[in-house]
C-alpha positions as CSV (number, residue, x, y, z in Angstrom):
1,X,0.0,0.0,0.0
2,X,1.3,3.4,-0.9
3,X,0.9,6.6,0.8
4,X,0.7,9.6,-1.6
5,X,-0.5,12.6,-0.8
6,X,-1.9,15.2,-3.4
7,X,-2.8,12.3,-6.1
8,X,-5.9,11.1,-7.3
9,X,-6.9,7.9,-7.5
10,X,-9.3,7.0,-11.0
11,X,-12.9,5.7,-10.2
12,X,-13.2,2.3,-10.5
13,X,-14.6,1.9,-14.5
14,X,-18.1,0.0,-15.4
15,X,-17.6,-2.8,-16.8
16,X,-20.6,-5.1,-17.5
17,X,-21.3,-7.2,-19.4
18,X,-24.5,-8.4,-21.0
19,X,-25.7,-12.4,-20.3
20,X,-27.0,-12.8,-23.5
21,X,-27.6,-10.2,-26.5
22,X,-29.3,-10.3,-29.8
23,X,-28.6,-8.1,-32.5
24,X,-30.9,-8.9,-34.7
25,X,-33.9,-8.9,-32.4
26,X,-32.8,-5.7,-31.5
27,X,-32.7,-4.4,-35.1
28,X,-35.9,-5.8,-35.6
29,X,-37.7,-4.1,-32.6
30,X,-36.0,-1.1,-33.3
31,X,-37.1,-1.4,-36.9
32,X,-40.8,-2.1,-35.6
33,X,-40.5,1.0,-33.6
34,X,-39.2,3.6,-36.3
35,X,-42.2,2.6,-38.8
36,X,-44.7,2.6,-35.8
37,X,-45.9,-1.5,-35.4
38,X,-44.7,-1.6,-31.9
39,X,-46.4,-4.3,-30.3
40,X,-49.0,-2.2,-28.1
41,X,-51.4,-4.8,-27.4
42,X,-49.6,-6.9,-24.9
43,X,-51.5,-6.9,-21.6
44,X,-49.6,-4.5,-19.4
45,X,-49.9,-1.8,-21.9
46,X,-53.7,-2.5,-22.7
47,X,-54.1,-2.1,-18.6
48,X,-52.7,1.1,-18.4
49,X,-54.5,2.7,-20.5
50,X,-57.8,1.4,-19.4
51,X,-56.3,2.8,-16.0
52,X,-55.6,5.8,-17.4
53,X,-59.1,6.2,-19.2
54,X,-60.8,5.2,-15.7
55,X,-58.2,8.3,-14.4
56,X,-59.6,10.6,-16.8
57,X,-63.4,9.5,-16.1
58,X,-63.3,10.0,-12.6
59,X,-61.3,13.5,-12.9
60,X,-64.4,14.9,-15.3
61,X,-67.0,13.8,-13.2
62,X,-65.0,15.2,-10.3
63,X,-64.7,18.1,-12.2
64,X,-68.2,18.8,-13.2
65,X,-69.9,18.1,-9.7
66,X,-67.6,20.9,-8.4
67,X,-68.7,23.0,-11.0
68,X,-72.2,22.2,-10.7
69,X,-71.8,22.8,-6.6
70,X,-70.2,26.1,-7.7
71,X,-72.8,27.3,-9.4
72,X,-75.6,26.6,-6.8
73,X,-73.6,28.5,-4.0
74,X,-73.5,31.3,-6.2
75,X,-76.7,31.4,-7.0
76,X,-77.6,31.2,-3.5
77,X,-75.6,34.2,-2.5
78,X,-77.5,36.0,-5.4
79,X,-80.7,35.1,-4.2
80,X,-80.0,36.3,-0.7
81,X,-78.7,39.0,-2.0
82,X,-81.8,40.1,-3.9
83,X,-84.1,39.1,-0.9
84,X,-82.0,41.4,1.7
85,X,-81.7,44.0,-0.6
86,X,-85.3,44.3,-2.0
87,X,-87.3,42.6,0.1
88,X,-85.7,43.9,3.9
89,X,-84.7,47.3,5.2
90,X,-81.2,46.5,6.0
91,X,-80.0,48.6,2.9
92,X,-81.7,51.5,4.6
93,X,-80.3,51.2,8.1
94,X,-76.9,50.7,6.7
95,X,-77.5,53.8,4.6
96,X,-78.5,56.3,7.4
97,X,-75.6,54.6,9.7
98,X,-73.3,55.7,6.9
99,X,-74.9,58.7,5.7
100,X,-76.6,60.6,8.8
101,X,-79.8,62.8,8.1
């Protein structure tokens, strides 16, 4: 073992190597994939996307009950609104506490 001081040792370099490797599979899948006939129908890929469409489902109807609740609350506070201001004298007491005769 040797003591140096102000030297830098090189990281130990990757070296693996594959088990097994066919090149011509891989020029065919990569062929497959440049003209667009990947093999999408295998049955991890056809579960994601009916995943994904359930996703989608969900988040619109999520989407349009909020909206729907929305719009009820507003026109709630629109119809209180009109009754208090029409149909009550608060605008009037709130007017002479502001403006004094």
């Amino acid at each position: 073992m040797k003591i140096t001081f102000l030297k830098r040792t090189k990281p130990k370099a990757f070296e693996y190597k594959p088990l097994y490797y066919d090149k011509e599979k891989d020029d065919r899948e990569k062929r497959k994939r440049e003209l667009g006939l990947d093999n999408s129908h295998d049955r991890s890929t056809m579960m994601k996307g009916e995943l994904q469409r359930r996703w989608r489902k969900d988040k619109t109807n999520t989407k349009e009950k909020t909206s729907s609740m929305r719009f009820f609350i507003y026109l709630l506070i629109a119809v209180m609104s009109v009754y208090l201001i029409f149909f009550t004298d608060l605008v009037q007491k709130m007017v002479q506490i502001f403006i004094p005769n």
